[in-house]
C-alpha positions in Angstrom: 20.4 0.6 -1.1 18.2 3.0 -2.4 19.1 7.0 -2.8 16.3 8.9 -2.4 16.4 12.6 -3.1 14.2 15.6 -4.4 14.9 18.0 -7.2 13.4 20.8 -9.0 10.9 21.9 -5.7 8.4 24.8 -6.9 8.7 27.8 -5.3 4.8 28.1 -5.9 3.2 26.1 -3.2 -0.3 24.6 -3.2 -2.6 25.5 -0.2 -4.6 22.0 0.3 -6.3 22.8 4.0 -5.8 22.3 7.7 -2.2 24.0 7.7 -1.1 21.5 4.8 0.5 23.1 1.9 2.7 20.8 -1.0 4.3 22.5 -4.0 3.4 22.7 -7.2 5.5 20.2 -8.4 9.1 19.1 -7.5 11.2 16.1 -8.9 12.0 12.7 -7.3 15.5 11.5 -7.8 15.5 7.4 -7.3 19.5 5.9 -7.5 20.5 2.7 -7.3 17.1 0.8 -7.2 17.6 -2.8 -7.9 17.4 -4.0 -11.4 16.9 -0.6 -12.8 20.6 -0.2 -14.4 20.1 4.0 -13.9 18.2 6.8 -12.4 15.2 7.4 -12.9 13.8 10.4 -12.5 9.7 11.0 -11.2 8.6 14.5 -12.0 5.0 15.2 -9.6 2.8 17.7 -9.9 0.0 18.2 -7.8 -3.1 18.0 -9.5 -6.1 20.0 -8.6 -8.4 17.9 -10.4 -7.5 15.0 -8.4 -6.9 16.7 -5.4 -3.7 14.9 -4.8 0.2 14.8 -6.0 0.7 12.3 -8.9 3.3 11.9 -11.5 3.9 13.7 -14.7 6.4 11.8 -16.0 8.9 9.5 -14.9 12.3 8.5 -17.1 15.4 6.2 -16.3 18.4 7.4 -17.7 21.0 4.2 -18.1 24.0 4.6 -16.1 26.7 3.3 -18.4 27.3 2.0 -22.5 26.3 -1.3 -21.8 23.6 -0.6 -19.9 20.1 -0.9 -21.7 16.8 0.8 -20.4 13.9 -2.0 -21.4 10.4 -2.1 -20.2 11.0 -4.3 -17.8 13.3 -1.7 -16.1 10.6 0.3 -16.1 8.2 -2.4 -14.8 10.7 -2.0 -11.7 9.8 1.8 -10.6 8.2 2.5 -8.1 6.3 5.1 -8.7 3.7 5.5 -6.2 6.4 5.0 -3.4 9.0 8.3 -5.0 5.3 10.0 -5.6 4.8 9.7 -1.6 8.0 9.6 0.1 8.9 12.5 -1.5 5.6 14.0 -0.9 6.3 13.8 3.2 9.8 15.1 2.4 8.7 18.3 0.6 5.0 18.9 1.9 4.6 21.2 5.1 1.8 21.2 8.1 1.5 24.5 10.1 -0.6 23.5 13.1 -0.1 27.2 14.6 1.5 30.5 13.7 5.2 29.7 14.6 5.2 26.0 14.0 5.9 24.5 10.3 7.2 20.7 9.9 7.8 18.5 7.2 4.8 16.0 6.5 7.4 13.1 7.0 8.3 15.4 10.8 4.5 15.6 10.9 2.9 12.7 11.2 6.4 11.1 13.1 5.5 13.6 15.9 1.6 12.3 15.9 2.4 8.8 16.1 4.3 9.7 19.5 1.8 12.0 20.8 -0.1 10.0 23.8 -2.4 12.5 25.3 -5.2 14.2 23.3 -8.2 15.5 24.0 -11.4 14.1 21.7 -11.3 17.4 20.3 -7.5 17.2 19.3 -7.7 13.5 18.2 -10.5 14.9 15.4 -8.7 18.0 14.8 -5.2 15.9 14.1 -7.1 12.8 12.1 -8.5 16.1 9.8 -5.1 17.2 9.2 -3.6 14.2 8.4 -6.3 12.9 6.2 -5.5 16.1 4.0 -1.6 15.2 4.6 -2.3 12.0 3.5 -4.5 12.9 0.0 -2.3 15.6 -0.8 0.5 13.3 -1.1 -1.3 10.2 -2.6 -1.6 7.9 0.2 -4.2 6.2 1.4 -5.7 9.1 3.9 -7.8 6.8 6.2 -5.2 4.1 6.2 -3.0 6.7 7.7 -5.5 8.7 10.4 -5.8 4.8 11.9 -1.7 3.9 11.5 -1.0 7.4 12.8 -3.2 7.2 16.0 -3.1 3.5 16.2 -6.7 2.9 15.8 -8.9 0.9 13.8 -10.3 1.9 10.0 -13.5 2.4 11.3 -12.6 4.5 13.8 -10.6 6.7 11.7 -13.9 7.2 9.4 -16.5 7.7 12.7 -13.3 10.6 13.6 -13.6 12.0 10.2 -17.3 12.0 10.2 -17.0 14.0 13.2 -14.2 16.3 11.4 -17.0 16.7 9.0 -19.9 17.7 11.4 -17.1 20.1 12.8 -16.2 21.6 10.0 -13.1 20.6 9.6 -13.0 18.7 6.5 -14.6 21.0 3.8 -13.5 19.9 0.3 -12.2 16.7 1.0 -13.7 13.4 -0.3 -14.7 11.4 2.8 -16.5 8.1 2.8 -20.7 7.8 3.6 -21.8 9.6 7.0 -23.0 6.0 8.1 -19.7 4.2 7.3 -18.0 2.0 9.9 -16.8 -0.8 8.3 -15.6 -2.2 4.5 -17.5 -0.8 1.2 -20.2 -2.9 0.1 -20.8 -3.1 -3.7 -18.3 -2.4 -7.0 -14.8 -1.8 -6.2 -14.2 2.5 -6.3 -11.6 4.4 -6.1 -11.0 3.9 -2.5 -9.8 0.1 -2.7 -11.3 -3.2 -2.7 -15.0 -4.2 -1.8 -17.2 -6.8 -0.5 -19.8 -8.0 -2.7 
């Protein structure tokens, strides 16, 4: 089984919007991940060019003589995984003055809400689309999973974020987008053509 751990948190921590704040960088600690003969260490930073958390650097120290680091070990990291795991482990969301929860505590407690208003479904599906970039997952991917909707309801609830203001600075897709991007792949996944 994997151990999962975080090292190294910042102390300096990265406003990103809606309550959601991430630090400036921290280190994931990965042990015993099969066929990597070590631990391999992620360091993240979060990037304000990209908007998001990504990693720095990421190493695998052997865990024995005998023990060889090849890269095909490293073909076995999971980057993107330790990148957002950790992320919801070390990222906060203040949805009021006295209230601050982990992302991972976050988005848990969203996924069991049942009753919302429509103003509270847009207001939560803004904050966890910035929840969701800051940590490097796939932000409307997780509005839908979170509220158990569809994709293109999540984009016609952050449209309305939008209009509302509550999605300034974040990269959203077209105004008239309900369904799958048509034309070259982009940086939000796959198209049709």
């Amino acid at each position: 089984m994997v151990k999962l751990t975080v090292a190294d948190v910042s102390d300096d921590r990265v406003e990103v919007g809606n309550g959601v704040s991430v630090p400036a960088a921290w280190t994931a600690v990965l042990e015993g991940e099969p066929d990597v003969p070590g631990t391999i260490r992620v360091d993240i930073t979060f990037d304000r060019r990209l908007g998001r958390s990504a990693a720095a650097l990421v190493s695998v120290g052997r865990k024995a003589e005998g023990d060889e680091v090849t890269s095909l070990t490293l073909r076995e990291v999971r980057v993107q995984w330790a990148v957002q795991t950790t992320g919801l482990m070390v990222s906060t969301v203040s949805t009021d003055t006295e209230h601050s929860e982990s992302g991972a505590a976050y988005l848990m407690r969203m996924r069991d809400r049942s009753e919302r208003t429509t103003d509270e479904t847009v207001a939560d599906a803004a904050t966890m689309y910035r929840l969701a970039a800051a940590v490097s997952m796939p932000p409307l991917k997780t509005v839908a999973d979170n509220l158990s909707v569809s994709q293109s309801t999540a984009t016609r609830l952050m449209n309305r974020a939008r209009a509302d203001g509550l999605a300034e600075g974040l990269r959203l897709p077209r105004v008239d987008a309900t369904g799958p991007v048509v034309g070259a792949p982009g940086p939000t996944g796959p198209s049709i053509s």
